[in-house]
C-alpha positions in Angstrom: 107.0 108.3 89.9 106.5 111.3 88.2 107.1 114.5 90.2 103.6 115.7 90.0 102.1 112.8 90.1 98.6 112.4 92.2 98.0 116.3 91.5 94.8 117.4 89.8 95.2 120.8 87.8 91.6 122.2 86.5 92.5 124.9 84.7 89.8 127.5 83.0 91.6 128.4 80.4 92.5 130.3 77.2 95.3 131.4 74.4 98.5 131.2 75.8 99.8 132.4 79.4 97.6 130.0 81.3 98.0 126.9 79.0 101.6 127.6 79.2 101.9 127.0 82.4 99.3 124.2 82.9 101.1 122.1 80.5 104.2 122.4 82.2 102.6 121.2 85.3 100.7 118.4 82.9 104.6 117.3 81.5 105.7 116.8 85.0 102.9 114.2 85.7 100.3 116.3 87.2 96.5 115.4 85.9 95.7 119.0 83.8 91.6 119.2 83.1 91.2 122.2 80.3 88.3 123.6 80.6 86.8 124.8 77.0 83.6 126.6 75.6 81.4 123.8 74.0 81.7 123.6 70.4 84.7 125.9 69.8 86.9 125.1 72.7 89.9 127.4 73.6 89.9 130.3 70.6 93.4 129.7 70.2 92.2 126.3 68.4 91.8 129.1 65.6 94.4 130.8 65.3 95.7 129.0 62.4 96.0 125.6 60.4 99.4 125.0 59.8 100.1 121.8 61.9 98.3 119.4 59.4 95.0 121.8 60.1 95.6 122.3 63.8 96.7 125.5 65.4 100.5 126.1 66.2 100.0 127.8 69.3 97.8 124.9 70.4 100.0 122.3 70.0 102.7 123.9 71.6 100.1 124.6 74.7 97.8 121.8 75.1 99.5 118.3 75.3 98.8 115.7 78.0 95.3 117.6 79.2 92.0 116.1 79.2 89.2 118.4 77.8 86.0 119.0 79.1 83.5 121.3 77.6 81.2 123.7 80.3 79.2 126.1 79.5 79.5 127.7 82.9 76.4 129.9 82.5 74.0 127.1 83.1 73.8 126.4 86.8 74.4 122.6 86.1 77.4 123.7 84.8 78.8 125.5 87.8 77.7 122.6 89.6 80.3 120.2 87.9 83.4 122.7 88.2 82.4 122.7 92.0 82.6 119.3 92.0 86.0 119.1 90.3 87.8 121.9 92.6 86.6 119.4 95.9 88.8 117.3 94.8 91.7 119.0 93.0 94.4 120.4 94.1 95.0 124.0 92.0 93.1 125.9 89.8 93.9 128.2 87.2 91.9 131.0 85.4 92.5 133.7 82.6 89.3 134.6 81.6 89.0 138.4 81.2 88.7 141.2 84.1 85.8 140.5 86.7 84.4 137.2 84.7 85.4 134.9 87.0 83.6 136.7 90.2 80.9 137.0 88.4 80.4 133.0 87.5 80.5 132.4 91.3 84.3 131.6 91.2 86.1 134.0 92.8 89.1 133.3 94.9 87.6 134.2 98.4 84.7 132.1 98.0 87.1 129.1 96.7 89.4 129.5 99.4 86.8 129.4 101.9 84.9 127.0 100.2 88.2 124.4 99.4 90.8 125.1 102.1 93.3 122.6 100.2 92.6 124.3 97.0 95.8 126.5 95.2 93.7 129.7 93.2 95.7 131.4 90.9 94.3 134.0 89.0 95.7 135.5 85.6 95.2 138.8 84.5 96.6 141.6 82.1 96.9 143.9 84.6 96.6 143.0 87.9 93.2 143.0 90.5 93.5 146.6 91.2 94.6 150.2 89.5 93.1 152.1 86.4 94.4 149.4 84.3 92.7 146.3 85.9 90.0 145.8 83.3 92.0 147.0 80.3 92.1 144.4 77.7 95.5 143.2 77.4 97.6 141.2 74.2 100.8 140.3 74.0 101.5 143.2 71.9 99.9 145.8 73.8 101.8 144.7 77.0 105.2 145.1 74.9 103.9 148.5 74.6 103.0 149.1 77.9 106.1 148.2 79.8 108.6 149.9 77.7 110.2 146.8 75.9 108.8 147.9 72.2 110.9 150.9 73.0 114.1 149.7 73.4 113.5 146.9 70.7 114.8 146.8 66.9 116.4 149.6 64.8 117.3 153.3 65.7 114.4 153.6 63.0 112.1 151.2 63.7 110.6 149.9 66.9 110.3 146.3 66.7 107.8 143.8 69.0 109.5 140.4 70.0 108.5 137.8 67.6 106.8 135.4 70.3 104.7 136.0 72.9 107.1 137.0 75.8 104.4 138.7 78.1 102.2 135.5 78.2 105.4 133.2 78.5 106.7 135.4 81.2 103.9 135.7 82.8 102.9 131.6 82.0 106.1 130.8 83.8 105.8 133.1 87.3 102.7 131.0 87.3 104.1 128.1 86.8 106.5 128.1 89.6 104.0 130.1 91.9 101.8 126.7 91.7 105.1 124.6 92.5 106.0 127.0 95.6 102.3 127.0 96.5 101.6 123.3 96.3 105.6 122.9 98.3 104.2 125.4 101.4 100.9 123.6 101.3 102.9 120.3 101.7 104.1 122.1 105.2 100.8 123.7 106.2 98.3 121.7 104.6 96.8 124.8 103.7 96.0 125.6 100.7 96.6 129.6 98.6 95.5 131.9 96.4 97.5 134.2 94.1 97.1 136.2 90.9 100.2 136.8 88.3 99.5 139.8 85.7 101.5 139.9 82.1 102.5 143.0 82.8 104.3 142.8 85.8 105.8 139.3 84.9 107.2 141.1 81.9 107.8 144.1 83.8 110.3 142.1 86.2 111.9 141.1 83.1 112.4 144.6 82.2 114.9 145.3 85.0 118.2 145.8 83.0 116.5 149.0 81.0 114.5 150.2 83.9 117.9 150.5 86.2 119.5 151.9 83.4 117.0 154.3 82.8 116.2 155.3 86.2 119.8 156.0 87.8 121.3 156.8 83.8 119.2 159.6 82.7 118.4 157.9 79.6 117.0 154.3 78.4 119.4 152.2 76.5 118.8 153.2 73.2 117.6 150.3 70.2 120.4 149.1 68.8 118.8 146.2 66.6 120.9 143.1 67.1 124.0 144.9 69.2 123.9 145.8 72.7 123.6 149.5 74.4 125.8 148.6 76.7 128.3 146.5 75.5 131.2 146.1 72.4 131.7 144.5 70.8 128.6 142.7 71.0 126.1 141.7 67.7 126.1 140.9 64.2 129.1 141.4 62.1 129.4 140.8 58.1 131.8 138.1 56.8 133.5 138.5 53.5 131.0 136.0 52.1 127.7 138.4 53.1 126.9 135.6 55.7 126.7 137.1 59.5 128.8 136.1 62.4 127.0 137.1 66.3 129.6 137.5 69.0 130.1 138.9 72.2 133.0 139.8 74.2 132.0 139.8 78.0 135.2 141.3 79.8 139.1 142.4 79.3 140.9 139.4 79.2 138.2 138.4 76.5 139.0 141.5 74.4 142.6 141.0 74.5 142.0 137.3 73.3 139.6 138.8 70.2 142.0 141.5 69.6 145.5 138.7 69.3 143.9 135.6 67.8 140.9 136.7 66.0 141.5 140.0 64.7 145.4 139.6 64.9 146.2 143.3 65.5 146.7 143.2 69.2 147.9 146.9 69.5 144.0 147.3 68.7 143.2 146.1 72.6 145.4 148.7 73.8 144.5 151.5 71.5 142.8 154.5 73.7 139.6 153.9 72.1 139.2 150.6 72.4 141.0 149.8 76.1 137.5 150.0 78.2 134.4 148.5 77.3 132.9 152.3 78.1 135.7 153.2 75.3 134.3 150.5 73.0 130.6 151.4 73.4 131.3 155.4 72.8 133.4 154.4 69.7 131.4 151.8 68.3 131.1 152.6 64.7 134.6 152.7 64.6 134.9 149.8 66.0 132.9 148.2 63.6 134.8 149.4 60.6 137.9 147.6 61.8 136.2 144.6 63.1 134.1 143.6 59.7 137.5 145.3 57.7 139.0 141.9 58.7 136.6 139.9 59.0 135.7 140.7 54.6 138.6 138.8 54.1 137.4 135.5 55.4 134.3 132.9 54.9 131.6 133.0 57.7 132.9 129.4 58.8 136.5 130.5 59.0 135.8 133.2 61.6 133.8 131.5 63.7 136.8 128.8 63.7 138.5 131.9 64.9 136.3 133.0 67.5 135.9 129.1 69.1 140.1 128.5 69.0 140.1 132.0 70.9 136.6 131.2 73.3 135.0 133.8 72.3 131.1 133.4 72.5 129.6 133.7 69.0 126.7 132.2 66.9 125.1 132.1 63.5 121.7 134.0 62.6 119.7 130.5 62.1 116.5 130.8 60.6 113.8 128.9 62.4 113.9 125.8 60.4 118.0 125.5 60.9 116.8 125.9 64.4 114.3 122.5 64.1 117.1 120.7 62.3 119.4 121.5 64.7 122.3 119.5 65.4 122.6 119.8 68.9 119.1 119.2 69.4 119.8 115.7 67.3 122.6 114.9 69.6 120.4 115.8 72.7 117.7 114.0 71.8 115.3 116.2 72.3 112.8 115.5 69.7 109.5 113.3 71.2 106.3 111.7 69.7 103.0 113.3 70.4 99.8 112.0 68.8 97.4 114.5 68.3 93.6 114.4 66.5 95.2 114.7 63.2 98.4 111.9 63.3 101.4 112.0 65.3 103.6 115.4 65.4 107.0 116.3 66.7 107.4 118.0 69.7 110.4 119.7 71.5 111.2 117.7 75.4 110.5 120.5 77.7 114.3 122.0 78.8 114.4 120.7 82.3 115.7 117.3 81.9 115.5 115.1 85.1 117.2 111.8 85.6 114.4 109.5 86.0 111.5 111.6 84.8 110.5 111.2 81.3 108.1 114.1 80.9 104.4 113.0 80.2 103.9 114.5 76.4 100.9 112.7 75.8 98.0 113.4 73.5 97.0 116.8 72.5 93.1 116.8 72.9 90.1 117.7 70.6 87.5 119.7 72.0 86.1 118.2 74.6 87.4 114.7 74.2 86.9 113.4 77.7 84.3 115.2 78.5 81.8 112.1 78.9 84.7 109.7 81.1 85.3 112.8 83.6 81.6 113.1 84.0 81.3 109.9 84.5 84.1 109.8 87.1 81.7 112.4 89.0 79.1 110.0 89.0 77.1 110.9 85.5 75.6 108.2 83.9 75.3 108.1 80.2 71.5 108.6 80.1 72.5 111.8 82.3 75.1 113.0 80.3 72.8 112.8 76.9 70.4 115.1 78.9 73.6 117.5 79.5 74.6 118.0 75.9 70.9 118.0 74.8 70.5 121.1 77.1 74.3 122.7 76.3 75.8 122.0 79.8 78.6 120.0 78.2 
């Protein structure tokens, strides 16, 4: 038995924070209803055509869900989500500030309403505050919390190259259903909480905001280095390939400075002897690091840094990622079918002896539209009257 098994998710849903966390409730067995708009479906089904014509974000978001298309203006509409949250077990929303009140679906009226019911309720920036109906993307929430700042060159301020705000905020969701649903299992009562991106990715934010607060100073962008920490980052081999490292405490330094470097008297030069040392003399540092490290092949100093353990990596670009070896060796790659053929997809990263994780299907719009209506009780002649009127 799948661990999720025997719950029903209905999740109104769009883009990426709440479909990232339905669909990791849907991989661990849970029944995961998308609702979409009819016709178009979730707009993120647009955002490009480069899985054999679907949309990259929406394969990586939507497996194992059943669609259903509602437009949830039309009272008949509203009618069939009502009938769907008596029976299921958590629902999730991220449409934008205020619209879910207004459709009749507000959290109050659905906890008093459906006592059993989990409500969680997504948002840029939270229910309340001068920010609660500012529109909110990815990119703007970088912005907003600081992490732009401290991200890429001294000269140029960099935004993370995925969507960390919706995945951050997609996960607290995630595991706010799972502690919901485990307290229900106790009180047989059911919740209701909201997660905002910008407070899911201001949690994540600690390290700079301590640093900042009690420092005097944020950590300043250092590209691929660390503020706080040498050495720590990219280093040049004498083939132009680049080595990442990073040495975490003293006995690692002294291990660096004997077997990788071989000039020990380097771990116990007055510069060097502290990692405070190390960070305020960095560039020197450097010079006497990558001074050795011109005179060997990428591979030969990574040789170096396993024999000594110290932690280190190459700069893979994404498709060395997808062919990676110890993804091979792992078997992590799976089989999803989708409308256009069969693509691969990555098992997600908690692996659980005895739980193969669900990765079915990836659904068009609206593909099960008629068989949940009819699971309500529609018959077909019904449902034609539905779609001829632009309920479904």
């Amino acid at each position: 038995m799948l661990p999720l098994e025997g719950i029903t998710v209905v999740s109104l849903e769009q883009a990426v924070a709440a479909p990232f966390a339905s669909r990791q409730l849907a991989d661990l067995g849970a029944r995961v209803i998308k609702i979409e708009r009819p016709g178009i479906g979730d707009f993120a089904r647009g955002y490009d055509e480069t899985v054999n014509g679907l949309a990259s974000h929406f394969v990586w978001l939507n497996r194992s869900k059943e669609s259903l298309t509602l437009d949830l203006k039309h009272p008949e509409a509203k009618d069939i989500l009502n009938h769907l949250l008596a029976n299921a077990d958590v629902f999730i929303q991220n449409l934008a500030p205020g619209a879910v009140d207004r459709l009749g679906f507000g959290a109050a009226r659905l906890r008093e309403d459906y006592p059993q019911l989990i409500v969680c309720n997504i948002s840029g920036y939270g229910s309340s505050g001068p920010y609660r109906d500012k529109k909110a993307y990815d990119l703007l929430l970088q912005c907003e919390t600081g992490l732009i700042s401290i991200t890429g060159t001294p000269e140029t301020p960099s935004k993370v190259g995925v969507s960390i705000a919706d995945i951050a905020c997609g996960m607290y969701t995630y595991t706010g259903v799972l502690t919901a649903l485990y307290t229900r299992q106790k009180t047989g009562e059911g919740a209701a909480f909201e997660v905002s991106l910008f407070e899911a990715l201001g949690e994540w934010m600690g390290f700079p905001a301590y640093f900042t607060a009690y420092g005097g100073s944020q950590p300043p962008r250092s590209g691929a280095s660390h503020a706080a920490i040498a050495p720590y980052g990219p280093f040049t081999a004498g083939d132009g390939k680049v080595v990442f490292l990073g040495i975490q405490n003293e006995r690692e330094w002294v291990h660096f400075c004997e077997m990788v470097l071989e000039q020990p008297g380097v771990a116990t030069d007055a510069r060097f002897n502290s990692n405070s040392k190390r960070v305020a003399n960095v560039e020197e540092l450097r010079a006497i690091i990558e001074g050795v490290f011109q005179n060997f092949e990428a591979d030969r100093i990574i040789d170096r840094l396993d024999a000594a353990r110290i932690a280190n990596a190459r700069m893979n670009t994404v498709q060395e990622f997808v062919d990676h070896p110890q993804l091979e060796a792992r078997n992590r790659w799976r089989e999803v079918d989708t409308p256009v053929g069969p693509i691969r997809a990555l098992r997600p990263p908690v692996t659980m002896s005895g739980a193969e994780p669900v990765m079915a299907p990836i659904p068009s719009v609206g593909q099960h539209t008629d068989a949940i209506l009819s699971d309500l009780g529609y018959d077909e002649a019904a449902v034609t009257v539905l779609r001829a009127e632009g309920v479904v």
